[in-house]
PDB file of N, CA, C, O and CB in Angstrom:
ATOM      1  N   UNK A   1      15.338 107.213 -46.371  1.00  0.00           N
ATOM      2  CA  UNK A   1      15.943 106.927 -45.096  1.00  0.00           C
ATOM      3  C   UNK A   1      17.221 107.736 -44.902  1.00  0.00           C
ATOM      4  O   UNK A   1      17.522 108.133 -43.777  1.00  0.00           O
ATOM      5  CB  UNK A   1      16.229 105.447 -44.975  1.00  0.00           C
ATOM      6  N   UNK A   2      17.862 107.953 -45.802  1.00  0.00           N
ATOM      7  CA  UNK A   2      19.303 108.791 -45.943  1.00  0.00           C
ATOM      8  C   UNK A   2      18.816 110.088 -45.712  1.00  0.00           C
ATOM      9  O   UNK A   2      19.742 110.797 -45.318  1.00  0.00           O
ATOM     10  CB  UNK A   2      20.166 108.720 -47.475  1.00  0.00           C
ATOM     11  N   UNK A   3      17.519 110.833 -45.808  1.00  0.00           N
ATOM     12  CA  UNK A   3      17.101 112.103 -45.362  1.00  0.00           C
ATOM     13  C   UNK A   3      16.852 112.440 -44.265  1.00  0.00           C
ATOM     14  O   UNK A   3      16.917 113.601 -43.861  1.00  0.00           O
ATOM     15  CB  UNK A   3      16.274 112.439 -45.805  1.00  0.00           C
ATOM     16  N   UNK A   4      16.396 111.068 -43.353  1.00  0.00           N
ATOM     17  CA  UNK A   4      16.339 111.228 -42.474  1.00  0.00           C
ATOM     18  C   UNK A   4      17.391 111.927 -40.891  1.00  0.00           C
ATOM     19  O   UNK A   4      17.198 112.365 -39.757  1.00  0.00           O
ATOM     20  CB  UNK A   4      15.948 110.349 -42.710  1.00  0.00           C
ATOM     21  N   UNK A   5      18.466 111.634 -41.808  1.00  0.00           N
ATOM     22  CA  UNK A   5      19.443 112.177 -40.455  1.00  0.00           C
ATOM     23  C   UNK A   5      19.900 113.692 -40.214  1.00  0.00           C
ATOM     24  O   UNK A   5      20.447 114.449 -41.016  1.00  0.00           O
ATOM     25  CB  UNK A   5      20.869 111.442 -40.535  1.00  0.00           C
ATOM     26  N   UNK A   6      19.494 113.943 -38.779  1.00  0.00           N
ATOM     27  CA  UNK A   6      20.407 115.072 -38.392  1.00  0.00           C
ATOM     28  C   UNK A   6      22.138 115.765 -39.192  1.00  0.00           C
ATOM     29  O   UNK A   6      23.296 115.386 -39.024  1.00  0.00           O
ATOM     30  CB  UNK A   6      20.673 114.522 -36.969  1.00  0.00           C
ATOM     31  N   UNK A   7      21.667 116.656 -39.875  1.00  0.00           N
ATOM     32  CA  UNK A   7      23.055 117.165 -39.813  1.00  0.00           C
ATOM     33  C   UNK A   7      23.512 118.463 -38.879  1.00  0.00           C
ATOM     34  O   UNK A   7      22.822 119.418 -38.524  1.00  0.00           O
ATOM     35  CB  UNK A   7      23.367 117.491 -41.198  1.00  0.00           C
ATOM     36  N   UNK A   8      24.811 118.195 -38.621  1.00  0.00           N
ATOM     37  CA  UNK A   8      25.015 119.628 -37.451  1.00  0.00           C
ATOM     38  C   UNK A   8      25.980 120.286 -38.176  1.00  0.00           C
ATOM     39  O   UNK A   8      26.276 119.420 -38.998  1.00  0.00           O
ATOM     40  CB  UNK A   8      25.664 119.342 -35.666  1.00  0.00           C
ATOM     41  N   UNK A   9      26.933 121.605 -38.514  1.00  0.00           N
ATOM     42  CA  UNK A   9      27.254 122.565 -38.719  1.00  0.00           C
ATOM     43  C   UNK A   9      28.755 122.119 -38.367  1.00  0.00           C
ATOM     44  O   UNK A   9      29.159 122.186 -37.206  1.00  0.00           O
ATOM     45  CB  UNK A   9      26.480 123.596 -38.101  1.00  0.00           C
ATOM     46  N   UNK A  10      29.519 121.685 -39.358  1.00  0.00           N
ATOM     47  CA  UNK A  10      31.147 121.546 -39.349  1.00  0.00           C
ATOM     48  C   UNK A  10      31.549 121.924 -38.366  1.00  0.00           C
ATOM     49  O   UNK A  10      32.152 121.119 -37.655  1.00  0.00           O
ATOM     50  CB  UNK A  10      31.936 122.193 -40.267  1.00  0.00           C
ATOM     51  N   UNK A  11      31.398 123.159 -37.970  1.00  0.00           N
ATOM     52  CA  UNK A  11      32.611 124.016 -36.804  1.00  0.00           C
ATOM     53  C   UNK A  11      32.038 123.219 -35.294  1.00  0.00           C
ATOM     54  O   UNK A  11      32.723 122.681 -34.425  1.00  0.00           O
ATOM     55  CB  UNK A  11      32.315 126.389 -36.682  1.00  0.00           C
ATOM     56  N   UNK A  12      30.711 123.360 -35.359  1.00  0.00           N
ATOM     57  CA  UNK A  12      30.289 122.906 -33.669  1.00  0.00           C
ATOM     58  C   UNK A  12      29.815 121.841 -33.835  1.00  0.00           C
ATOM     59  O   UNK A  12      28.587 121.827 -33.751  1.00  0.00           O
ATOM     60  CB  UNK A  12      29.213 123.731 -32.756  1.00  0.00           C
ATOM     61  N   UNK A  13      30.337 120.827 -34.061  1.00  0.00           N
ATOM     62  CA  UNK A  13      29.745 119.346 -33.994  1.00  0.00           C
ATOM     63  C   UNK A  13      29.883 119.120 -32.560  1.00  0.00           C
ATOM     64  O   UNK A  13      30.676 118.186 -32.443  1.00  0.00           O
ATOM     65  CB  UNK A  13      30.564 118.127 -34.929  1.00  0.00           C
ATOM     66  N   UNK A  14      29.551 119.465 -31.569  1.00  0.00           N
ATOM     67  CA  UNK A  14      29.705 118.917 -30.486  1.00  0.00           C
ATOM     68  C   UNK A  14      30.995 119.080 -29.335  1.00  0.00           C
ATOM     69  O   UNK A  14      31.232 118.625 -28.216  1.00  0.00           O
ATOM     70  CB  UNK A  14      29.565 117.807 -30.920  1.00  0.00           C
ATOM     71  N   UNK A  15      31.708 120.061 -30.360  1.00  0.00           N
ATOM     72  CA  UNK A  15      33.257 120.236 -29.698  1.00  0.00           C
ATOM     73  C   UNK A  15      33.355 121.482 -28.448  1.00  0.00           C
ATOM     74  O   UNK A  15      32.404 122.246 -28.283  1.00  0.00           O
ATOM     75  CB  UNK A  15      34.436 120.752 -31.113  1.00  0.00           C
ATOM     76  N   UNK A  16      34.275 121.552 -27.832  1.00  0.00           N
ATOM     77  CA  UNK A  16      33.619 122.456 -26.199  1.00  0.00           C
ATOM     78  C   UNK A  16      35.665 122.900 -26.376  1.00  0.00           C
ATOM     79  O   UNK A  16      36.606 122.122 -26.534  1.00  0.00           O
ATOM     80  CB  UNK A  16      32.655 120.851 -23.929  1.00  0.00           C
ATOM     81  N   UNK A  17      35.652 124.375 -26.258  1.00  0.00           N
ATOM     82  CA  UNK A  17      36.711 124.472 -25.644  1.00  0.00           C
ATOM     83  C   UNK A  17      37.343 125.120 -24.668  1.00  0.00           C
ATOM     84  O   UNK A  17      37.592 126.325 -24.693  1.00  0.00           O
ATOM     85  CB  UNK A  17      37.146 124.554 -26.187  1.00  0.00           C
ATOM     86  N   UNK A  18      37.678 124.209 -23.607  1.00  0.00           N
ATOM     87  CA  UNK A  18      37.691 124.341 -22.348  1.00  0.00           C
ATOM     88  C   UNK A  18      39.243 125.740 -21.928  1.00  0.00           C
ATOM     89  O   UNK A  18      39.429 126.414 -20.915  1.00  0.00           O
ATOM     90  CB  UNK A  18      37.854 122.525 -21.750  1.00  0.00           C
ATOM     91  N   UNK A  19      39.847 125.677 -22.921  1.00  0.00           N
ATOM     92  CA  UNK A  19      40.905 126.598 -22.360  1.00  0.00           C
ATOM     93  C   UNK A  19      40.465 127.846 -22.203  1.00  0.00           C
ATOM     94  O   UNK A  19      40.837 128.552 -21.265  1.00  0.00           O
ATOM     95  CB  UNK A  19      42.068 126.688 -23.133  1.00  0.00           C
ATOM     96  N   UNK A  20      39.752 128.175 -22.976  1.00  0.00           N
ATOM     97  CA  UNK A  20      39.523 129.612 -22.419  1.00  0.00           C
ATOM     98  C   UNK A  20      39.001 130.044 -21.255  1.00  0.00           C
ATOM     99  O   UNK A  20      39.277 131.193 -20.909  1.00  0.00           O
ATOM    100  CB  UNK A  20      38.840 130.208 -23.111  1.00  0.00           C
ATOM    101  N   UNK A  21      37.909 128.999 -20.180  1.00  0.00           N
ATOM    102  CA  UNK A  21      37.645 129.212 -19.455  1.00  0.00           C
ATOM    103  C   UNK A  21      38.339 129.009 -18.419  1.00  0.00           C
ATOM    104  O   UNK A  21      38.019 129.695 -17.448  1.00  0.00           O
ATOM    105  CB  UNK A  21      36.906 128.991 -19.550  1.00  0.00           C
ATOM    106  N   UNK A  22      39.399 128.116 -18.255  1.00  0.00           N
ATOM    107  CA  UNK A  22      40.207 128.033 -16.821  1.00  0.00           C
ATOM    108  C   UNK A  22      42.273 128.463 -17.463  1.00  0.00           C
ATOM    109  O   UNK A  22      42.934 127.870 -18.315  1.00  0.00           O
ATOM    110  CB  UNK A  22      39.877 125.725 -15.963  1.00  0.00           C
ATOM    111  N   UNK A  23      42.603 129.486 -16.721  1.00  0.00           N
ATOM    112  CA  UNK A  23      43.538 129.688 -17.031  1.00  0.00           C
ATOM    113  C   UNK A  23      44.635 129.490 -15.546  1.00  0.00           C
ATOM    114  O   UNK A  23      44.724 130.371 -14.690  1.00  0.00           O
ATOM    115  CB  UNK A  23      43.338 130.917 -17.774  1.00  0.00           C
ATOM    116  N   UNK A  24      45.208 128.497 -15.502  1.00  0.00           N
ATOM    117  CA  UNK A  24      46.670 128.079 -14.384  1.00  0.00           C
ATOM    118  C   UNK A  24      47.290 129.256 -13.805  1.00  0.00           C
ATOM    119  O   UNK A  24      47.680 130.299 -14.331  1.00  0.00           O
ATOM    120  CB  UNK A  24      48.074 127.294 -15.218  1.00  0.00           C
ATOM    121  N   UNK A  25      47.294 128.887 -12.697  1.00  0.00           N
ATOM    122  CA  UNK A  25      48.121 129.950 -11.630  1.00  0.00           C
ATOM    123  C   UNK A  25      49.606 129.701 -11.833  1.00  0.00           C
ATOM    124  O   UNK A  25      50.435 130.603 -11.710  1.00  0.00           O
ATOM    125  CB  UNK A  25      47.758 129.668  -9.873  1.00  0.00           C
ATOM    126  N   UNK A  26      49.860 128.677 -12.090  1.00  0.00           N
ATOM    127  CA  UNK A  26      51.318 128.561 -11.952  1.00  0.00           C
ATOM    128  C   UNK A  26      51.449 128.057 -13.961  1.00  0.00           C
ATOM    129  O   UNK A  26      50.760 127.370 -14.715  1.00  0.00           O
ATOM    130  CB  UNK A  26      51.898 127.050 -10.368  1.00  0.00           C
ATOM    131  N   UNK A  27      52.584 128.784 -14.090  1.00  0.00           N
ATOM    132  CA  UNK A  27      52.836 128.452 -15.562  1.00  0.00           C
ATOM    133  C   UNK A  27      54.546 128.711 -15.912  1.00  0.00           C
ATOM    134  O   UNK A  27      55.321 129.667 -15.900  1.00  0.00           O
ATOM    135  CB  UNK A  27      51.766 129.539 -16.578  1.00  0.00           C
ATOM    136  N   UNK A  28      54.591 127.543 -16.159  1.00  0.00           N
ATOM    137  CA  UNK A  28      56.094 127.131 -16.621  1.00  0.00           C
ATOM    138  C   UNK A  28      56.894 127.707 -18.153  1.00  0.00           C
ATOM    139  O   UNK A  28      56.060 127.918 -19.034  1.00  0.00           O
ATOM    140  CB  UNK A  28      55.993 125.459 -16.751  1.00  0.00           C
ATOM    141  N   UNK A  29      58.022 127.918 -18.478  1.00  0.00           N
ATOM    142  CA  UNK A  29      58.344 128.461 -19.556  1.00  0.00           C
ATOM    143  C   UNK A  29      59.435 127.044 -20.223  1.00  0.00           C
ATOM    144  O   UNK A  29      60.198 126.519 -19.412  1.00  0.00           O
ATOM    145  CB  UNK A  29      59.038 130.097 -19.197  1.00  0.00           C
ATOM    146  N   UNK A  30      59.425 126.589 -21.509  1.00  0.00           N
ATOM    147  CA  UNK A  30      60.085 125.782 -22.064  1.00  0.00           C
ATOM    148  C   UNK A  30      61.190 125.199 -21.405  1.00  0.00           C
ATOM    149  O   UNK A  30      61.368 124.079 -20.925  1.00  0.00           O
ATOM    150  CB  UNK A  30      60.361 126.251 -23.032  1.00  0.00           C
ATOM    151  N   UNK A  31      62.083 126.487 -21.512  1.00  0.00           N
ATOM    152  CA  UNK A  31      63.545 126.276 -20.541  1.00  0.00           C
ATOM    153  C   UNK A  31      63.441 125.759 -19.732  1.00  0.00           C
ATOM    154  O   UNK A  31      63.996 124.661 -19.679  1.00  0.00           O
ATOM    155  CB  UNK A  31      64.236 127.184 -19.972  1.00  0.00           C
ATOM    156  N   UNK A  32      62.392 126.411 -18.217  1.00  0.00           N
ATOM    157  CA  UNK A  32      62.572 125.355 -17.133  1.00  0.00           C
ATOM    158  C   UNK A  32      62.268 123.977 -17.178  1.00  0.00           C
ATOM    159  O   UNK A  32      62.672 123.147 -16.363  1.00  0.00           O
ATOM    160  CB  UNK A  32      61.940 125.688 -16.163  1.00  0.00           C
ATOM    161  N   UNK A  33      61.511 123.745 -18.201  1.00  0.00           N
ATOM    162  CA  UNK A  33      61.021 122.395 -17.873  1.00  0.00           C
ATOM    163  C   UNK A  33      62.384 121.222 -18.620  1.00  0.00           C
ATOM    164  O   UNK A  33      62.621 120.063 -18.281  1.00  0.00           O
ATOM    165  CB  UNK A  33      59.194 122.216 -18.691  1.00  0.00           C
ATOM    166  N   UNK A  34      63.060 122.042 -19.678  1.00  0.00           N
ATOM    167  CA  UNK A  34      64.457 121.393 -19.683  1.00  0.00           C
ATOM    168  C   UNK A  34      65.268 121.198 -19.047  1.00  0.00           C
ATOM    169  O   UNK A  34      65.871 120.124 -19.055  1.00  0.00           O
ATOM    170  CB  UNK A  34      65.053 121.652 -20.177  1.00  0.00           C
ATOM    171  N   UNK A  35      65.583 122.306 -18.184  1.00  0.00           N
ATOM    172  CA  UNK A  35      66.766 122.560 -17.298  1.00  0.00           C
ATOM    173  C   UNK A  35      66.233 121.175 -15.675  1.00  0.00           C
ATOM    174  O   UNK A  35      66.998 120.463 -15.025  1.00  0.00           O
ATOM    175  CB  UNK A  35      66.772 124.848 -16.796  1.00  0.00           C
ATOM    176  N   UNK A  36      64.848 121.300 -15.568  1.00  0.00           N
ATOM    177  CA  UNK A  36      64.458 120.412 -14.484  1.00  0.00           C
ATOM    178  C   UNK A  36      64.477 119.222 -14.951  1.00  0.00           C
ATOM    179  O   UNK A  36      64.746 118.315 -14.164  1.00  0.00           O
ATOM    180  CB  UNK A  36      63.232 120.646 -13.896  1.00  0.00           C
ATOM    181  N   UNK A  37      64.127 118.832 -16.699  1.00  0.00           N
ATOM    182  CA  UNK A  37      64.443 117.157 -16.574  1.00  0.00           C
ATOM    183  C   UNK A  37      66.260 116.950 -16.668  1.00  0.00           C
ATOM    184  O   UNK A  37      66.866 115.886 -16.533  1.00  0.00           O
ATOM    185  CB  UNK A  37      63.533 116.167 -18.188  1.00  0.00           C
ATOM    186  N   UNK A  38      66.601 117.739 -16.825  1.00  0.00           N
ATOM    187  CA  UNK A  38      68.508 117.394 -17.394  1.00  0.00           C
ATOM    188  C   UNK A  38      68.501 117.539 -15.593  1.00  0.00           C
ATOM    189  O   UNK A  38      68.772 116.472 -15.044  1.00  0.00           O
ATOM    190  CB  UNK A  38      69.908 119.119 -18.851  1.00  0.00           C
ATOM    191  N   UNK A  39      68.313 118.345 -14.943  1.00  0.00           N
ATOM    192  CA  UNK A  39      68.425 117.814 -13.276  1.00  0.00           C
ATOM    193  C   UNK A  39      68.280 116.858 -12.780  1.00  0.00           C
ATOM    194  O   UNK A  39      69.074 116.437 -11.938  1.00  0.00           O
ATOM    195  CB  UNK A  39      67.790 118.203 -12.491  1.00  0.00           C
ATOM    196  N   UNK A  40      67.086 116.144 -13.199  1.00  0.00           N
ATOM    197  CA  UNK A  40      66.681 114.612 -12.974  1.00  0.00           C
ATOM    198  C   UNK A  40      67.324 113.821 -13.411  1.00  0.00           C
ATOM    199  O   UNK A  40      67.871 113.101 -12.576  1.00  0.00           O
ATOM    200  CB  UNK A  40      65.609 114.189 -13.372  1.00  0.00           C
ATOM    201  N   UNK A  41      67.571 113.559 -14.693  1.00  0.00           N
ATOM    202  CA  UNK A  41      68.479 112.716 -15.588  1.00  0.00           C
ATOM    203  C   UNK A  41      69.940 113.010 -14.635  1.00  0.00           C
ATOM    204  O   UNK A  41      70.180 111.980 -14.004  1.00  0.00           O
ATOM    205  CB  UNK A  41      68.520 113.345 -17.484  1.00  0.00           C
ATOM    206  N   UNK A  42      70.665 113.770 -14.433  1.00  0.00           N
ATOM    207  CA  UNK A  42      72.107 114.003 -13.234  1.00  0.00           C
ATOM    208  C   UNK A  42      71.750 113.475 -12.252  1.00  0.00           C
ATOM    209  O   UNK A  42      72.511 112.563 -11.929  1.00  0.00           O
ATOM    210  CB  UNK A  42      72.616 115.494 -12.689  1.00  0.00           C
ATOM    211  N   UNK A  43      70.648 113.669 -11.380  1.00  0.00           N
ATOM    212  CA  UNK A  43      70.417 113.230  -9.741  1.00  0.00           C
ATOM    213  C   UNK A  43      70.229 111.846  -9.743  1.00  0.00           C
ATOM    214  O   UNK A  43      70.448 111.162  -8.743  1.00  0.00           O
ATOM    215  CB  UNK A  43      69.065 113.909  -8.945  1.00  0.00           C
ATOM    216  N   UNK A  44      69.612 111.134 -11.414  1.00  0.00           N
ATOM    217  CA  UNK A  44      69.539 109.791 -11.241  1.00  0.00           C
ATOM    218  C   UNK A  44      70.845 108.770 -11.150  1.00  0.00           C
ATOM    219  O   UNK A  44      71.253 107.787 -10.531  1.00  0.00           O
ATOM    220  CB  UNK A  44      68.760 109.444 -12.258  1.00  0.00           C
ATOM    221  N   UNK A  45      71.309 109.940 -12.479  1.00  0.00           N
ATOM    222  CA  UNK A  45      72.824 108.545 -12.590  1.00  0.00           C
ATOM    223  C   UNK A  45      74.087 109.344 -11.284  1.00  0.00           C
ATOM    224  O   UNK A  45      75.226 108.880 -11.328  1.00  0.00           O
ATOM    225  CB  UNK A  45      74.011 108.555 -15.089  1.00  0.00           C
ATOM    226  N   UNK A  46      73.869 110.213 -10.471  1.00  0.00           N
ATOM    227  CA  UNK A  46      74.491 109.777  -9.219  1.00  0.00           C
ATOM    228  C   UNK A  46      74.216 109.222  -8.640  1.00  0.00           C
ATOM    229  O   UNK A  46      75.021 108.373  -8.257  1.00  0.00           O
ATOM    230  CB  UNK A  46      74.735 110.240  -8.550  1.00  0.00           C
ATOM    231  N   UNK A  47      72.843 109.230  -8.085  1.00  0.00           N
ATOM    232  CA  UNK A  47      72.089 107.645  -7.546  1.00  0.00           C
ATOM    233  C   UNK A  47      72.688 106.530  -7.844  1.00  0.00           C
ATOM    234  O   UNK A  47      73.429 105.735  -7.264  1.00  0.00           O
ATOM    235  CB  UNK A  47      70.711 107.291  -8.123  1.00  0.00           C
ATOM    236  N   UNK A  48      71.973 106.695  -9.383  1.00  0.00           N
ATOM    237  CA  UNK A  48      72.913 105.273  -9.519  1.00  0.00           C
ATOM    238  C   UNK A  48      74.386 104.611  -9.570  1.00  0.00           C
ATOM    239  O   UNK A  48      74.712 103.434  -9.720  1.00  0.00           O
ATOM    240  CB  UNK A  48      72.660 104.912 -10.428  1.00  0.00           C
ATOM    241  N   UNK A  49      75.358 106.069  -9.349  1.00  0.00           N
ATOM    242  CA  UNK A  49      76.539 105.076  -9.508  1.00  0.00           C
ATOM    243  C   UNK A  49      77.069 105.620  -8.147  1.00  0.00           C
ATOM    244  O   UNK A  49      77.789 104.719  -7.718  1.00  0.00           O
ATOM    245  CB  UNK A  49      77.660 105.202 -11.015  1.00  0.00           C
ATOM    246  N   UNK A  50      77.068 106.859  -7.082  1.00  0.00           N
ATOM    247  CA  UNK A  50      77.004 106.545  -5.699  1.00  0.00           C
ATOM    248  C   UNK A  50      76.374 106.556  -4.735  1.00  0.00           C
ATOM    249  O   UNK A  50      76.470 107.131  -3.651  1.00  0.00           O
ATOM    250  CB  UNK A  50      77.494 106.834  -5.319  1.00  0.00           C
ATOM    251  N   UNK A  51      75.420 105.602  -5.350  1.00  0.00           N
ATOM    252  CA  UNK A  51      73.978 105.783  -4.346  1.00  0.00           C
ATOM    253  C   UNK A  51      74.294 105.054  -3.510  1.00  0.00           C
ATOM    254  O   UNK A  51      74.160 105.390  -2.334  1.00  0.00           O
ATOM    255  CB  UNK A  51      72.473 105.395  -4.807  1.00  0.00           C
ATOM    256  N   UNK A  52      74.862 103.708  -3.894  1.00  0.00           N
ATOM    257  CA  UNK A  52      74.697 102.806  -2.358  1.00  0.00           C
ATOM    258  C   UNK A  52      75.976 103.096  -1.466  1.00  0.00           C
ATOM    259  O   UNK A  52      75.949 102.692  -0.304  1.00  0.00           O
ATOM    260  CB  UNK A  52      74.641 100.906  -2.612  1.00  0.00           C
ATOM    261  N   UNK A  53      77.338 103.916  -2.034  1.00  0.00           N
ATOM    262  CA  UNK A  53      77.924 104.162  -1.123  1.00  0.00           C
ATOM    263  C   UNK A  53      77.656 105.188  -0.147  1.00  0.00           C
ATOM    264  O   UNK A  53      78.040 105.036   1.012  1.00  0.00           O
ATOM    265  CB  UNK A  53      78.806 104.223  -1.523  1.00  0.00           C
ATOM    266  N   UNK A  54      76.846 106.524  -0.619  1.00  0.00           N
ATOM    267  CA  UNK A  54      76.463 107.450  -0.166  1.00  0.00           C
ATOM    268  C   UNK A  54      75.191 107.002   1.337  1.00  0.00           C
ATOM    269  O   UNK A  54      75.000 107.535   2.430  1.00  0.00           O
ATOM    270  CB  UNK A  54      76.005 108.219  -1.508  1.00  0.00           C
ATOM    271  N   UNK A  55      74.618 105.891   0.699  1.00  0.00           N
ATOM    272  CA  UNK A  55      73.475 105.458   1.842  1.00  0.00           C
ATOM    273  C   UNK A  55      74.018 104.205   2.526  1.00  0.00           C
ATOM    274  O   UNK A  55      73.334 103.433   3.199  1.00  0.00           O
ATOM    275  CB  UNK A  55      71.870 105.072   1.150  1.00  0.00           C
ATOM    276  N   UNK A  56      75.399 104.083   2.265  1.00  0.00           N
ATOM    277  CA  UNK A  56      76.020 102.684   3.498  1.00  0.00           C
ATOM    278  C   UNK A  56      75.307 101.143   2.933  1.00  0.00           C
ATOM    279  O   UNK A  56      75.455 100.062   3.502  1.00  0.00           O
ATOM    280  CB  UNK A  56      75.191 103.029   5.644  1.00  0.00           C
ATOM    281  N   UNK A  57      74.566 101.370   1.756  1.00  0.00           N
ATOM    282  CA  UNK A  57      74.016  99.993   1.524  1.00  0.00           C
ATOM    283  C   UNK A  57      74.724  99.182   0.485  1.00  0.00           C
ATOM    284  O   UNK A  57      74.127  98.276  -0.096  1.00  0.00           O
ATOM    285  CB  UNK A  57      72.596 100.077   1.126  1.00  0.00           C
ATOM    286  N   UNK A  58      75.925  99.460   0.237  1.00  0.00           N
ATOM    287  CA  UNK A  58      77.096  98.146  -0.275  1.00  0.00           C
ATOM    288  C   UNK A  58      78.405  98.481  -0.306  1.00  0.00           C
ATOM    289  O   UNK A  58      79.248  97.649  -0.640  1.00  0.00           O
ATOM    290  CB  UNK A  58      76.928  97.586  -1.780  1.00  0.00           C
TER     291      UNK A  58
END
């Protein structure tokens, strides 16, 4: 019964890899994607500490 089973070939057991076939139009470099969250992280905590004077809501 243990002879009975399919074996498949280590490398291609079933695995597909998709990067090579679709490559992104738009592609980002390390830096920016730092420099845009440390932007976020600043735009939040002015929000948060003059957000409601800036929008008249306290």
């Amino acid at each position: 019964m243990a002879q009975d089973r399919i074996q498949m070939p280590s490398g291609m057991g079933g695995l597909v890899r998709y990067f090579d076939e679709y490559k992104s139009k738009i592609e980002f470099k390390p830096g920016h994607i730092i420099i845009l969250c440390i932007a976020v992280v600043i735009i939040m905590i002015v929000l948060y500490t003059l957000g409601g004077t800036l929008l008249g809501i306290a």
